[in-house]
C-alpha positions in Angstrom: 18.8 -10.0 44.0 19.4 -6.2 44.1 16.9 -5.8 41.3 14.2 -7.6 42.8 14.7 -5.1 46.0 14.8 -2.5 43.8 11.6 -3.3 42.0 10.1 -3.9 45.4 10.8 -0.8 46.9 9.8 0.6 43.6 6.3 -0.9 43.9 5.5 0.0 46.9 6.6 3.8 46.3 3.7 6.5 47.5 3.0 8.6 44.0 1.7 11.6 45.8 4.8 11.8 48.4 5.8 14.9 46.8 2.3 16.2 47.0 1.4 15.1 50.6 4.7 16.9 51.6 3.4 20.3 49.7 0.2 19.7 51.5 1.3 18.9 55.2 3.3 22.5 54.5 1.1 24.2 53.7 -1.1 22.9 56.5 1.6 24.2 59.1 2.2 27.6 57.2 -2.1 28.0 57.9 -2.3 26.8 60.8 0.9 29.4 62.0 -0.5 32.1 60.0 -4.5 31.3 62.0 -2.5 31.4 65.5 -0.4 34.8 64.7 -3.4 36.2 63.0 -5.4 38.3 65.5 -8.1 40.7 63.6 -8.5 43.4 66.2 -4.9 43.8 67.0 -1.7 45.2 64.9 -1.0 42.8 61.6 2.2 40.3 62.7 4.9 41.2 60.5 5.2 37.3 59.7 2.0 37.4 58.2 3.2 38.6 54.6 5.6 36.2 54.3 3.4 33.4 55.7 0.7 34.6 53.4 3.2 34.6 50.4 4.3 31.0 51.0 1.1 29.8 50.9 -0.1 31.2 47.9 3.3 30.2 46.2 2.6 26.6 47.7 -1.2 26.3 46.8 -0.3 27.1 42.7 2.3 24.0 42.8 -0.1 22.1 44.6 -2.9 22.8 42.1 -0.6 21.8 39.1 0.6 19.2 40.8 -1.0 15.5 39.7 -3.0 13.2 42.2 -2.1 9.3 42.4 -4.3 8.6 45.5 -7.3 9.3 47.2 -5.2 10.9 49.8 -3.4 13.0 47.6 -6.7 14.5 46.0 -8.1 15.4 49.5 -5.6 16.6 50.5 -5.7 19.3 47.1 -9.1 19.5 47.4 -8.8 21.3 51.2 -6.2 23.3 49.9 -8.0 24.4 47.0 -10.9 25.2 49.3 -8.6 27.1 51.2 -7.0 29.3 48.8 -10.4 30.3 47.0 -9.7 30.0 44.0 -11.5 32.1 41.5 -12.5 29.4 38.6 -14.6 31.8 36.1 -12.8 29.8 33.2 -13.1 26.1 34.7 -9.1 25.0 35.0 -9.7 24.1 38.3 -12.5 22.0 38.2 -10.8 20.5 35.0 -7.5 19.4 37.0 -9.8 18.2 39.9 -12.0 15.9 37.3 -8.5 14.6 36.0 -7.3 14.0 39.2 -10.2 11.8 40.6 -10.8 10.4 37.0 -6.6 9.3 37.8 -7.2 7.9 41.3 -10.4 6.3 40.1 -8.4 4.4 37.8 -5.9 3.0 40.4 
């Protein structure tokens, strides 16, 4: 009986869980740095740091894979975000991979 619970549970797992976690962080860590941010005033000394975690997050969040539709919006609008230079096409590569992935679900 165990097993059956096990494979249950199993089934039902969400494959971008990881992913959505990196992305709902990285939504807070923008949305702090947008608040703190004030152009025409002295720079917030959090803003480095803030700035640094997001960039850290947004290259883990681009290697990482996409399971579900979901998942890949949730990349996409970080990706959009970050402005990512593509001269050499990785990105859109890992994008058509990812959707090619979900499409297949």
């Amino acid at each position: 009986m165990a097993q059956a619970n096990e494979h249950f549970t199993t089934s039902k797992q969400n494959h971008d869980a990881a992913l959505l976690a990196m992305v709902d962080q990285h939504d807070a860590l923008w949305g702090e740095w947008d608040r703190i941010t004030d152009f025409g005033k002295n720079e917030d000394p959090r803003t480095r740091a803030l700035s640094d975690e997001c960039y850290e997050l947004e290259r883990k969040i681009t290697a990482t894979p996409a399971f579900t539709r979901e998942g890949l919006a949730g990349k996409r609008r970080v990706i959009r975000r970050a402005e990512f230079e593509d001269d050499s096409g990785v990105i859109a590569t890992i994008l058509e991979l990812d959707a090619e992935r979900v499409a297949a679900r």
